[in-house]
PDB file of the backbone (N, CA, C, O) and the ligand in Angstrom, with CONECT records:
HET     ZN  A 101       1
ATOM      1  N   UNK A   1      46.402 141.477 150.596  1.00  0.00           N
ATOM      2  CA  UNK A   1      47.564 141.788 149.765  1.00  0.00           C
ATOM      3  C   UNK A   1      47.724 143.307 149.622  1.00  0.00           C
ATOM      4  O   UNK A   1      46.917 144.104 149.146  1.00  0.00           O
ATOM      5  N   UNK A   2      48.814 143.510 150.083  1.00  0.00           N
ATOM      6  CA  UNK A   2      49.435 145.096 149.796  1.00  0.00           C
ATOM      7  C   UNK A   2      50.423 145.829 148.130  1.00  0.00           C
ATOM      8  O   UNK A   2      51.286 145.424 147.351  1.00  0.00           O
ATOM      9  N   UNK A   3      49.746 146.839 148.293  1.00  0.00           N
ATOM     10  CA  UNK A   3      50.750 147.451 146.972  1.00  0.00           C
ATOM     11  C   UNK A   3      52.365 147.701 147.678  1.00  0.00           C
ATOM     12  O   UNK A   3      52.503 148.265 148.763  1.00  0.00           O
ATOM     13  N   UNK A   4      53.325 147.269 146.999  1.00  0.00           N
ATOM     14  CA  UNK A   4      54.863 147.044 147.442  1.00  0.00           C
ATOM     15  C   UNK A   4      54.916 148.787 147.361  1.00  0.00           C
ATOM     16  O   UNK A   4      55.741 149.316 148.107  1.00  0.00           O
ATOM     17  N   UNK A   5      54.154 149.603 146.574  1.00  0.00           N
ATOM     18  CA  UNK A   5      54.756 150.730 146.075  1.00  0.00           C
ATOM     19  C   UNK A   5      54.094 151.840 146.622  1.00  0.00           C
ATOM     20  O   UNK A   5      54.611 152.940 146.428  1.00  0.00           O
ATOM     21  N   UNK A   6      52.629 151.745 147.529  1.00  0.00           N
ATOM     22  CA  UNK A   6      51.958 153.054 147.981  1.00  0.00           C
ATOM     23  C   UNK A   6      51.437 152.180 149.221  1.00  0.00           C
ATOM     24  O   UNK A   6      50.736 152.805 150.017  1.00  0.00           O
ATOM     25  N   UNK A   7      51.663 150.892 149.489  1.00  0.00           N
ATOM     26  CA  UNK A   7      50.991 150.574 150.580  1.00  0.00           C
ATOM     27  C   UNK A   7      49.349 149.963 150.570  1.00  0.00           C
ATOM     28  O   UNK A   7      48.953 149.226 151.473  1.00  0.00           O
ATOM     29  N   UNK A   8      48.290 150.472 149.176  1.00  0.00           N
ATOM     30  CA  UNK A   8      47.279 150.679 149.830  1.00  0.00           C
ATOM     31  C   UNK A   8      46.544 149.267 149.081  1.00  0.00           C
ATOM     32  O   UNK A   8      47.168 148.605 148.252  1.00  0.00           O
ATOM     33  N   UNK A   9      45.608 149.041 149.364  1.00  0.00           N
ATOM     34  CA  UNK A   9      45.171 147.426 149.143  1.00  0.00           C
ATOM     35  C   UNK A   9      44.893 146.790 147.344  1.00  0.00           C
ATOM     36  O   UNK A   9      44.079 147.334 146.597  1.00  0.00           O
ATOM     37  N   UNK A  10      45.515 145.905 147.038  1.00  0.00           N
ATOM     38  CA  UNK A  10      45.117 145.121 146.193  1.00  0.00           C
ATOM     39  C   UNK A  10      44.102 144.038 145.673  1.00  0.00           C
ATOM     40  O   UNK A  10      43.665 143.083 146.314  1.00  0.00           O
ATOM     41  N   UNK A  11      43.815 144.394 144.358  1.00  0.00           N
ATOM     42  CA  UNK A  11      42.325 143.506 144.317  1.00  0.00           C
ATOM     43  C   UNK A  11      42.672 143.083 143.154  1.00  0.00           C
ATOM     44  O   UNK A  11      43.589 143.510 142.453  1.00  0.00           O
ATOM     45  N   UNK A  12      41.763 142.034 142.885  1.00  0.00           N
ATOM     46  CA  UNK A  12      42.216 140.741 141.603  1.00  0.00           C
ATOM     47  C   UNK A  12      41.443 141.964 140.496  1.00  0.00           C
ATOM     48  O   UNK A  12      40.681 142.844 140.897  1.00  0.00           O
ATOM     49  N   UNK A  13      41.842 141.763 139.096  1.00  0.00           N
ATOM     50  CA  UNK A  13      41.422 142.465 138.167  1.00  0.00           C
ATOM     51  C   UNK A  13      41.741 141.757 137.177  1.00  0.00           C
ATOM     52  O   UNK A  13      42.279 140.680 137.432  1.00  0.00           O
ATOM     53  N   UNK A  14      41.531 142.103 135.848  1.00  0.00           N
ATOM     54  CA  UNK A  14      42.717 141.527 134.466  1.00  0.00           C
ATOM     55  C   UNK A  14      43.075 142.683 133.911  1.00  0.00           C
ATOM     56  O   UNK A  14      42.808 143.862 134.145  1.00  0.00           O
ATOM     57  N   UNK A  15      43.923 141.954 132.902  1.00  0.00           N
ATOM     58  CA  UNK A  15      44.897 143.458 132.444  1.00  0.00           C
ATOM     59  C   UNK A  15      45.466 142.845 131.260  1.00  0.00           C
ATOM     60  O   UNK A  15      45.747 141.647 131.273  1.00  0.00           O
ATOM     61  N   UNK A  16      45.633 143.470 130.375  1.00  0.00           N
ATOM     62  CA  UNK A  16      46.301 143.137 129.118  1.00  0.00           C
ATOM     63  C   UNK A  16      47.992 143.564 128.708  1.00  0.00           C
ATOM     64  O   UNK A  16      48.659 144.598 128.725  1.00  0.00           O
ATOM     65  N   UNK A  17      48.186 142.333 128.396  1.00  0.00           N
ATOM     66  CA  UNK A  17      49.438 142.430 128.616  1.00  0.00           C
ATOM     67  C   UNK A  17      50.433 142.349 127.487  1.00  0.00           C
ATOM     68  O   UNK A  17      50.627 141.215 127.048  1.00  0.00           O
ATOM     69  N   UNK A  18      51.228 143.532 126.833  1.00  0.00           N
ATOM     70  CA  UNK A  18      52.125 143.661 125.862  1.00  0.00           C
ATOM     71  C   UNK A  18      53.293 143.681 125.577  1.00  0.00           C
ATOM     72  O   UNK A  18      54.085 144.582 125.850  1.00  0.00           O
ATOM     73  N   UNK A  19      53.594 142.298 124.775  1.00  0.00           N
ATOM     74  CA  UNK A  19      55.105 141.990 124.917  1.00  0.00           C
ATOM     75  C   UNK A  19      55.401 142.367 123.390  1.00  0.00           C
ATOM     76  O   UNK A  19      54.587 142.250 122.474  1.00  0.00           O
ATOM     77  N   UNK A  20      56.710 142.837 123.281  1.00  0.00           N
ATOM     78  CA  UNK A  20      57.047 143.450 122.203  1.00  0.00           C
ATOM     79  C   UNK A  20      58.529 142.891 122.082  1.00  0.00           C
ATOM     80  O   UNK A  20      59.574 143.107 122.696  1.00  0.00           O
ATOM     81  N   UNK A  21      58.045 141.818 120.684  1.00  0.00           N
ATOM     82  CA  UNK A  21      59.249 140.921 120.681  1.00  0.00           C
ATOM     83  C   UNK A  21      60.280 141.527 119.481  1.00  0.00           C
ATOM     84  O   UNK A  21      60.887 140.769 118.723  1.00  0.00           O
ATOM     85  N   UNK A  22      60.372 142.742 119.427  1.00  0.00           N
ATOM     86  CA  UNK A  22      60.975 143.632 117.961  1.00  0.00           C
ATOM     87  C   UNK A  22      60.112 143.342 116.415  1.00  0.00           C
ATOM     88  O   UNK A  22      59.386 144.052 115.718  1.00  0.00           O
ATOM     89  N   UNK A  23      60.607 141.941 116.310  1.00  0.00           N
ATOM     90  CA  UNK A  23      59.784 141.570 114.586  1.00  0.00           C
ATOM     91  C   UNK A  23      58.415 141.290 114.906  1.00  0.00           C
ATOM     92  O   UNK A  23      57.693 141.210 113.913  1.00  0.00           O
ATOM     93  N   UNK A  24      57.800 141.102 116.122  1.00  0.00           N
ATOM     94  CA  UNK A  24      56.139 140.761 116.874  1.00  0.00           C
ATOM     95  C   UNK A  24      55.993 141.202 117.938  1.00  0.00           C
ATOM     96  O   UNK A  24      56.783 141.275 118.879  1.00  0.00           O
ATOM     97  N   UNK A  25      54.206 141.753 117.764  1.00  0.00           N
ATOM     98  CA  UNK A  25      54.169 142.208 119.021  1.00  0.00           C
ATOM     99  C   UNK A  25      53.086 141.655 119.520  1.00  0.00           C
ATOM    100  O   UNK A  25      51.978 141.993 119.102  1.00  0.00           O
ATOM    101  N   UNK A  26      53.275 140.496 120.725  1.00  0.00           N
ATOM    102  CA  UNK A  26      52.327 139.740 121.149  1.00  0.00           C
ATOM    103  C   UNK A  26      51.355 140.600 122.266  1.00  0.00           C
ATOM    104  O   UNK A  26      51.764 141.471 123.033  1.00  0.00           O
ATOM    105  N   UNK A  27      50.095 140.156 122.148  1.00  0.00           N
ATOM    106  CA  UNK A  27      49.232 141.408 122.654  1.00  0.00           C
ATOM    107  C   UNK A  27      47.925 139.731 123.741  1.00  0.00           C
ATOM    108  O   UNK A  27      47.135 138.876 123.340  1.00  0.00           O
ATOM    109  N   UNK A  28      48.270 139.999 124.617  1.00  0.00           N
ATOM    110  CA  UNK A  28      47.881 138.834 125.564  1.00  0.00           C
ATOM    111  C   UNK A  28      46.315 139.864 126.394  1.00  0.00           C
ATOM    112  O   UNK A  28      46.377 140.838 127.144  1.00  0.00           O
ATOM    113  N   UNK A  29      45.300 139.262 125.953  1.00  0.00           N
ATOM    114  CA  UNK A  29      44.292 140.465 126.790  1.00  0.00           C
ATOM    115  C   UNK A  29      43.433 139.741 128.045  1.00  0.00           C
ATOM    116  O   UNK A  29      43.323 138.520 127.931  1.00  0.00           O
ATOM    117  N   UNK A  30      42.966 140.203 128.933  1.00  0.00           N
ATOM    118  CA  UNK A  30      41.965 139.428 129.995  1.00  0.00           C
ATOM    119  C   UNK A  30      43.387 138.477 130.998  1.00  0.00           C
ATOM    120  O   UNK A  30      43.143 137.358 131.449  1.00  0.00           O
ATOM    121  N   UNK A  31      44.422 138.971 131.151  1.00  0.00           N
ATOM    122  CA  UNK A  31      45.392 138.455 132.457  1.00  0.00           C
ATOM    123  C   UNK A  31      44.771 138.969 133.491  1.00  0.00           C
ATOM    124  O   UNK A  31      44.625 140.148 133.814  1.00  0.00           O
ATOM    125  N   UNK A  32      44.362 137.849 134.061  1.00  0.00           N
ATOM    126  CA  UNK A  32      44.696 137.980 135.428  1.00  0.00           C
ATOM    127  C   UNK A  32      45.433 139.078 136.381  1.00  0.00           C
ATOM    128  O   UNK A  32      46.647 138.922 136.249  1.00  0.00           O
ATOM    129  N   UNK A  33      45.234 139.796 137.003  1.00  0.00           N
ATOM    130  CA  UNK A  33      46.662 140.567 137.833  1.00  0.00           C
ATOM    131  C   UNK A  33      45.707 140.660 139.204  1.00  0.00           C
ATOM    132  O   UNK A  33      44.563 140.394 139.574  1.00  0.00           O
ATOM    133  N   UNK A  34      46.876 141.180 139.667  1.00  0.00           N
ATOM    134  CA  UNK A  34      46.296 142.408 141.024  1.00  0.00           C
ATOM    135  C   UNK A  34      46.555 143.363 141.149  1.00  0.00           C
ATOM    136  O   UNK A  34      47.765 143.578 141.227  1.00  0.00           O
ATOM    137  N   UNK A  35      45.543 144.621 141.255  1.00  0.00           N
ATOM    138  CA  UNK A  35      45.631 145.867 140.996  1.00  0.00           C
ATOM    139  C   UNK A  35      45.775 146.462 141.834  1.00  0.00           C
ATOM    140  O   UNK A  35      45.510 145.840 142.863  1.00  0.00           O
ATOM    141  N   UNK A  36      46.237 147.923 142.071  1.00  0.00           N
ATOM    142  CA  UNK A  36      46.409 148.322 143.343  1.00  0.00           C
ATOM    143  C   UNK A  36      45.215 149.564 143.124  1.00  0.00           C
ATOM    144  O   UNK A  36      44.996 150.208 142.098  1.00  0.00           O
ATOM    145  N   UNK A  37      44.530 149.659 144.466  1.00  0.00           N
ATOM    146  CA  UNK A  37      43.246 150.467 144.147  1.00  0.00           C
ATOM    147  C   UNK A  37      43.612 152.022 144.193  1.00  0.00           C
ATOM    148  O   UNK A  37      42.794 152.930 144.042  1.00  0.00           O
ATOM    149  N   UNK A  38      44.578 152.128 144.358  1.00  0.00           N
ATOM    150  CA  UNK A  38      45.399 153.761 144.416  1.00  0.00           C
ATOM    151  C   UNK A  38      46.310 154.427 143.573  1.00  0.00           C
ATOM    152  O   UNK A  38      46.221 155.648 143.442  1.00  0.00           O
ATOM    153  N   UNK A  39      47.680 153.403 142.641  1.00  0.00           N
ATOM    154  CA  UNK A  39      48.229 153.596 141.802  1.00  0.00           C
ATOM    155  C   UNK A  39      48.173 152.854 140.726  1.00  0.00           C
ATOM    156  O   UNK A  39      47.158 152.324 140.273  1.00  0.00           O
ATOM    157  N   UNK A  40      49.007 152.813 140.395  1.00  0.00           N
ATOM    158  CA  UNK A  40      48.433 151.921 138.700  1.00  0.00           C
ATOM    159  C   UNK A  40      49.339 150.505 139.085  1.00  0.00           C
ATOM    160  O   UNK A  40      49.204 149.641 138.218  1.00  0.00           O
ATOM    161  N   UNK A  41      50.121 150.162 140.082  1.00  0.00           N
ATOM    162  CA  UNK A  41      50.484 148.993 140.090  1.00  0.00           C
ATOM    163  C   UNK A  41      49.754 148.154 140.007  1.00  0.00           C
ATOM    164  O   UNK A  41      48.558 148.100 140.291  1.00  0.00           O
ATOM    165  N   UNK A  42      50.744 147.099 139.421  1.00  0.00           N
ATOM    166  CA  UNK A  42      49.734 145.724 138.918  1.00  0.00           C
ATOM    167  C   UNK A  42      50.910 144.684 138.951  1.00  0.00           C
ATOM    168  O   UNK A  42      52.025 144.987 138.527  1.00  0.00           O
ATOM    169  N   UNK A  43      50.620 143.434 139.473  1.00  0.00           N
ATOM    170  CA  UNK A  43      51.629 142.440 139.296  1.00  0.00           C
ATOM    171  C   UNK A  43      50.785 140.720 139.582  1.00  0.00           C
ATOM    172  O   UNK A  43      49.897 140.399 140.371  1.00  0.00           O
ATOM    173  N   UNK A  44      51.578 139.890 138.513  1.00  0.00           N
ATOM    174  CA  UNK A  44      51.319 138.642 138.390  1.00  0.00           C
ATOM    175  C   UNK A  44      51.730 137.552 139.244  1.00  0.00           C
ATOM    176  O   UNK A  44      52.911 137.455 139.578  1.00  0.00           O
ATOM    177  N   UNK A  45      50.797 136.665 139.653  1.00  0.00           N
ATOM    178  CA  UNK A  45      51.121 135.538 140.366  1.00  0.00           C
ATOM    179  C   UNK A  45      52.250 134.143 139.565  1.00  0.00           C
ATOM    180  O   UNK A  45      51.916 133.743 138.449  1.00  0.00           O
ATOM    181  N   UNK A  46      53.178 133.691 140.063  1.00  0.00           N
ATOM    182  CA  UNK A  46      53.889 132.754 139.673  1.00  0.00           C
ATOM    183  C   UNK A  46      53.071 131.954 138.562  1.00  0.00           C
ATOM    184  O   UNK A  46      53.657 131.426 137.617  1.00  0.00           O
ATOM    185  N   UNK A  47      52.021 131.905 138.685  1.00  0.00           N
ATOM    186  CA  UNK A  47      51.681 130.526 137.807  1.00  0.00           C
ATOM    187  C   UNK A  47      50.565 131.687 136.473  1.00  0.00           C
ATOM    188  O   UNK A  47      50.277 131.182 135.389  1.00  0.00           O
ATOM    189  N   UNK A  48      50.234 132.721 136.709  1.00  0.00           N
ATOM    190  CA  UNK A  48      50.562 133.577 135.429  1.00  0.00           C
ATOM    191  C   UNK A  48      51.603 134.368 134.618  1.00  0.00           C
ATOM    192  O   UNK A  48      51.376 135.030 133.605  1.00  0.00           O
ATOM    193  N   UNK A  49      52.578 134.218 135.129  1.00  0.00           N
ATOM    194  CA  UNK A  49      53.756 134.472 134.610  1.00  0.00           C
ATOM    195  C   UNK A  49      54.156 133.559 133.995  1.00  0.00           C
ATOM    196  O   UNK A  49      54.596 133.920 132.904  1.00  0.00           O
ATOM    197  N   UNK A  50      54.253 131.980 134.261  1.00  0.00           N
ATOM    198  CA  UNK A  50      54.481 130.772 133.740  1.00  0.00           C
ATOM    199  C   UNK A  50      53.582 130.388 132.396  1.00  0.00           C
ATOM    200  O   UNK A  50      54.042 129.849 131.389  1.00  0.00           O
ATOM    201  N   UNK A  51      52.206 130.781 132.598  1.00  0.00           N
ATOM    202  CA  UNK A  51      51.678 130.893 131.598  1.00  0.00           C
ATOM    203  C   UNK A  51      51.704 131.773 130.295  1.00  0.00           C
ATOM    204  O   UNK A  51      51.266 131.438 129.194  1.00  0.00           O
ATOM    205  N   UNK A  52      52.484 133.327 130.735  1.00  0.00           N
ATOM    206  CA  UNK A  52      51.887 134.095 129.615  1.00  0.00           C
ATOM    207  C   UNK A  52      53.393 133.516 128.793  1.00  0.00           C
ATOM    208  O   UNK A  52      53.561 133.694 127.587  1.00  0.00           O
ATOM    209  N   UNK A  53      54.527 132.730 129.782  1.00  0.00           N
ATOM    210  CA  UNK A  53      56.087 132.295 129.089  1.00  0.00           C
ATOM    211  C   UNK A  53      55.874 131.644 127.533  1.00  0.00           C
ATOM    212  O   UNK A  53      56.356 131.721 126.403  1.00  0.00           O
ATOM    213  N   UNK A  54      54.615 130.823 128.423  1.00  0.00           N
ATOM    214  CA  UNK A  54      54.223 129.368 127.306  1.00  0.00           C
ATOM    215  C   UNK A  54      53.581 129.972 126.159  1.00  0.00           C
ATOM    216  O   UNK A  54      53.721 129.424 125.066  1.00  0.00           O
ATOM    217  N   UNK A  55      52.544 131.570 126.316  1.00  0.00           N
ATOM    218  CA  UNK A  55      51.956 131.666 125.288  1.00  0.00           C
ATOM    219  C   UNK A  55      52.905 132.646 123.934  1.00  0.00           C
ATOM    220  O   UNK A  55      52.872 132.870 122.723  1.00  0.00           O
ATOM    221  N   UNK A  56      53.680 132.969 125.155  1.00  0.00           N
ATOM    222  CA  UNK A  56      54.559 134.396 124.250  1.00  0.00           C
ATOM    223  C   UNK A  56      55.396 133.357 122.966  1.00  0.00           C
ATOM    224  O   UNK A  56      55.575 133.692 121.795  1.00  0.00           O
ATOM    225  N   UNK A  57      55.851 131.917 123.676  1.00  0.00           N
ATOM    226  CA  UNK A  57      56.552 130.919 123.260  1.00  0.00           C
ATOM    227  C   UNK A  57      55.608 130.792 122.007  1.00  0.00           C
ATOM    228  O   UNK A  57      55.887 131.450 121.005  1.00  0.00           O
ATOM    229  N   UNK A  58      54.417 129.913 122.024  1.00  0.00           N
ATOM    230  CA  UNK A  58      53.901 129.753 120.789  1.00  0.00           C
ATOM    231  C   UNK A  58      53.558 130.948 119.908  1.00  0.00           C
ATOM    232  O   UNK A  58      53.268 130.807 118.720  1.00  0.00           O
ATOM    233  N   UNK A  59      53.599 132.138 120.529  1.00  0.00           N
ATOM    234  CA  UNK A  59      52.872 133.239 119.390  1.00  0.00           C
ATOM    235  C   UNK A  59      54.689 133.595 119.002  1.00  0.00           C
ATOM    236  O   UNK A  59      54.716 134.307 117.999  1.00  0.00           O
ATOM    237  N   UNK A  60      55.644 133.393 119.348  1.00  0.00           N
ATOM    238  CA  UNK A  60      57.004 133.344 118.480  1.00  0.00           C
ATOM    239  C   UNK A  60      57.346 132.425 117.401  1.00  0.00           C
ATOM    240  O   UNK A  60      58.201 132.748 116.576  1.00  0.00           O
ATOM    241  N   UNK A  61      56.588 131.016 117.332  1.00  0.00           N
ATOM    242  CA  UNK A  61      56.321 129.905 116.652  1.00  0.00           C
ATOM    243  C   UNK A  61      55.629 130.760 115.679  1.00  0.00           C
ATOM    244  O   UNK A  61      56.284 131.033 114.673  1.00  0.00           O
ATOM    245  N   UNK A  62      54.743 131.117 115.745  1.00  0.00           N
ATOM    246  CA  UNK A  62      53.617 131.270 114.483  1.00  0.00           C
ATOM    247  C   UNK A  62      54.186 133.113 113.972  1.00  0.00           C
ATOM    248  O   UNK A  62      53.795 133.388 112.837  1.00  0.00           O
ATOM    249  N   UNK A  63      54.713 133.863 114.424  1.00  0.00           N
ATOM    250  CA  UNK A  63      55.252 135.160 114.059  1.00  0.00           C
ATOM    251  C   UNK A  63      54.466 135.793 113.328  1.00  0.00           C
ATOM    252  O   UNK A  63      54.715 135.808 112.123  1.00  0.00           O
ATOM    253  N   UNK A  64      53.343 136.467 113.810  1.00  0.00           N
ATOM    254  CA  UNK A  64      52.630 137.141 113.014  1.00  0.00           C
ATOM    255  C   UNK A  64      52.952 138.513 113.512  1.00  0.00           C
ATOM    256  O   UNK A  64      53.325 138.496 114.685  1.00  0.00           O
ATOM    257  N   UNK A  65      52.917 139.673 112.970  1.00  0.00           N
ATOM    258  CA  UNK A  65      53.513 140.874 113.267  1.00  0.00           C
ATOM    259  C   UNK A  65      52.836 141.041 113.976  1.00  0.00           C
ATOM    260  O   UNK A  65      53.545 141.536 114.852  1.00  0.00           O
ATOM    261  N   UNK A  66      51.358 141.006 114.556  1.00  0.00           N
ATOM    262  CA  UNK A  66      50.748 141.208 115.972  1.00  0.00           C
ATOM    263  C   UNK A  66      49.845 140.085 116.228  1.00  0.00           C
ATOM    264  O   UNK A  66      49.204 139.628 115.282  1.00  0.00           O
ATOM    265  N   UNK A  67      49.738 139.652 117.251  1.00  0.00           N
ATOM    266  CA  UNK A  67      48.995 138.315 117.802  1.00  0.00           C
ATOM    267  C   UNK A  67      48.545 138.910 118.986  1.00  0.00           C
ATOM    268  O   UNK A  67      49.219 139.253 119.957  1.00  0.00           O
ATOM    269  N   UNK A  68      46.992 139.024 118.760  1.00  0.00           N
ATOM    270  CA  UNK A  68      46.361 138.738 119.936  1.00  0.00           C
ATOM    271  C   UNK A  68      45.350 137.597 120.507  1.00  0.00           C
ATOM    272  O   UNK A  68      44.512 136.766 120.155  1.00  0.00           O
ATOM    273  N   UNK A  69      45.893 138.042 121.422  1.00  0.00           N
ATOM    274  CA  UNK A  69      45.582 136.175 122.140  1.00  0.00           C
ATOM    275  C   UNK A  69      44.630 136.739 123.229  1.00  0.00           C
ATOM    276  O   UNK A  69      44.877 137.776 123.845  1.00  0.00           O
ATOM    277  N   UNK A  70      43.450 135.928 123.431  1.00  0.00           N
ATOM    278  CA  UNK A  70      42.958 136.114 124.973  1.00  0.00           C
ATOM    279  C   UNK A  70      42.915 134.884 125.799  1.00  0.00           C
ATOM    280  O   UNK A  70      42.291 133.880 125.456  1.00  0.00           O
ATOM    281  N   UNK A  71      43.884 135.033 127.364  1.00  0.00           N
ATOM    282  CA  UNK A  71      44.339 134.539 127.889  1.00  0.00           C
ATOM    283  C   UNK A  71      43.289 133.270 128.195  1.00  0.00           C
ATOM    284  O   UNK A  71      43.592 132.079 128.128  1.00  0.00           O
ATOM    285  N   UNK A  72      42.062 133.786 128.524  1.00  0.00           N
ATOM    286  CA  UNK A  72      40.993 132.894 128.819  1.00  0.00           C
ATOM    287  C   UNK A  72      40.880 131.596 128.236  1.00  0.00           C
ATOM    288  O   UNK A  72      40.686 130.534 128.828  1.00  0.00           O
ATOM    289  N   UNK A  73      41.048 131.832 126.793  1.00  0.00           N
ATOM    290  CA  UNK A  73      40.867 130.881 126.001  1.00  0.00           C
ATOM    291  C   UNK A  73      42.099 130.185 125.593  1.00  0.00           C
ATOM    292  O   UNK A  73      42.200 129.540 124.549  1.00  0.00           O
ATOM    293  N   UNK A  74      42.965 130.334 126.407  1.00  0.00           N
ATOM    294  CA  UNK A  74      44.321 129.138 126.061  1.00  0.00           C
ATOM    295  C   UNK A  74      44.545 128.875 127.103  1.00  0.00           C
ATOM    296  O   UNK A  74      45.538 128.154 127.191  1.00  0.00           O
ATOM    297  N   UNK A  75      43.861 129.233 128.457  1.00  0.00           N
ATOM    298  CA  UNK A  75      44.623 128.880 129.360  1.00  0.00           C
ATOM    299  C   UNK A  75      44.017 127.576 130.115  1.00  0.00           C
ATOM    300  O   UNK A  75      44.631 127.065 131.052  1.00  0.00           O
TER     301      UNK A  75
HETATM  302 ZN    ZN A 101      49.872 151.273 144.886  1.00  0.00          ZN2+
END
């Protein structure tokens, strides 16, 4: 797997991931990604993207002004 943005090779990593819903800010840590070993790109596979949908979904249910979640343990 290649970086779309410098070319140079990608490797599995995790990464924490911050969605900022205005009234909450859901704080998702230990995702999954792939990193690029040269720039800071990073991007998610279809079926973690699908997942962090479902978690952002319930941490909008419960609205706590910050929710952190680690992915590990809901997924
Ligand atoms: Zn890159």
């Amino acid at each position: 797997m290649k970086c779309f943005k410098c070319d140079a090779k990608m490797e599995k990593g995790t990464t924490t991931n911050v969605t900022d819903l205005g009234n909450c800010l859901v704080i998702i840590r230990n995702v999954p990604c792939y990193k690029c070993t040269e720039c800071d790109e990073f991007f998610y596979t279809g079926d973690v993207v699908e997942h962090l949908e479902k978690i952002i979904e319930i941490a909008k249910v419960v609205m706590q002004e910050v929710s952190i979640i680690d992915y590990s343990k809901v997924a």
